[in-house]
C-alpha positions, 0 to 999 in steps of 0.5 A: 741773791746777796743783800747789801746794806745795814742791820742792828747797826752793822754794815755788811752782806746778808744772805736774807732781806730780813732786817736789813735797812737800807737794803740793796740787792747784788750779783754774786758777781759783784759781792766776789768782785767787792771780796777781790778788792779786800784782797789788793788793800781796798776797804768795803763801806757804804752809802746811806742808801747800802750801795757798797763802795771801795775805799783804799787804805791810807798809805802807812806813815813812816813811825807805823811801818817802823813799828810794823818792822820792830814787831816783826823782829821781836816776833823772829827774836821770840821765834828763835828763843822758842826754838832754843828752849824746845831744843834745849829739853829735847837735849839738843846741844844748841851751842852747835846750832846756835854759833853765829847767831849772836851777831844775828840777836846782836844786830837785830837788837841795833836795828830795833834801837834805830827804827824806836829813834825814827818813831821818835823823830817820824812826826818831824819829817816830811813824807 
């Protein structure tokens, strides 16, 4: 058996009653179906009295997807430097490999530039 509720102050599953309080017992089928739910962006919380519940994520504004995409161009910027820097030791002549890709940096650094001006003006547009 699974047991839903609250103990040392955290909310969660347990597979022992011991301790929990509020204590609500639950299927195995219920506790994957709670699981499944985090999976499509659903939050697990609780009433007072440790029956679980879903909670659906609030959609992003429009400064924290910008955000989400500059993190993710820097990491694909970080990536490639990585990668240059590990050829470059291996002795590998990167200019051969690395033709073109200055317009590639070139670009992903203009649209950085653009999605830090839409953090900057996001609170003033209406979603």
């Amino acid at each position: 058996m699974i047991y839903s509720g609250k103990r040392n102050n955290n909310w969660g599953f347990f597979l022992e009653k011991g301790g929990v309080d509020p204590c609500l017992e639950i299927t195995e089928v219920e506790h994957i179906a709670l699981f499944e739910g985090q999976i499509n962006s659903k939050v697990i919380k609780w009433h007072n009295d440790g029956t679980p519940y879903f909670n659906e994520l609030p959609e992003p504004t429009i400064a924290e997807k910008a955000q989400i995409e500059i993190d993710y161009i820097k990491a694909e910027i970080e990536a490639q430097n990585y990668c240059a820097l590990k050829a470059m030791k291996l002795g590998v002549d990167i200019n051969e490999l690395y033709l073109g890709e200055a317009e590639w940096y070139k670009t992903q650094i203009t649209r950085i530039g653009k999605l830090e001006a839409l953090i900057t003006i996001a609170p003033t547009i209406k979603e």
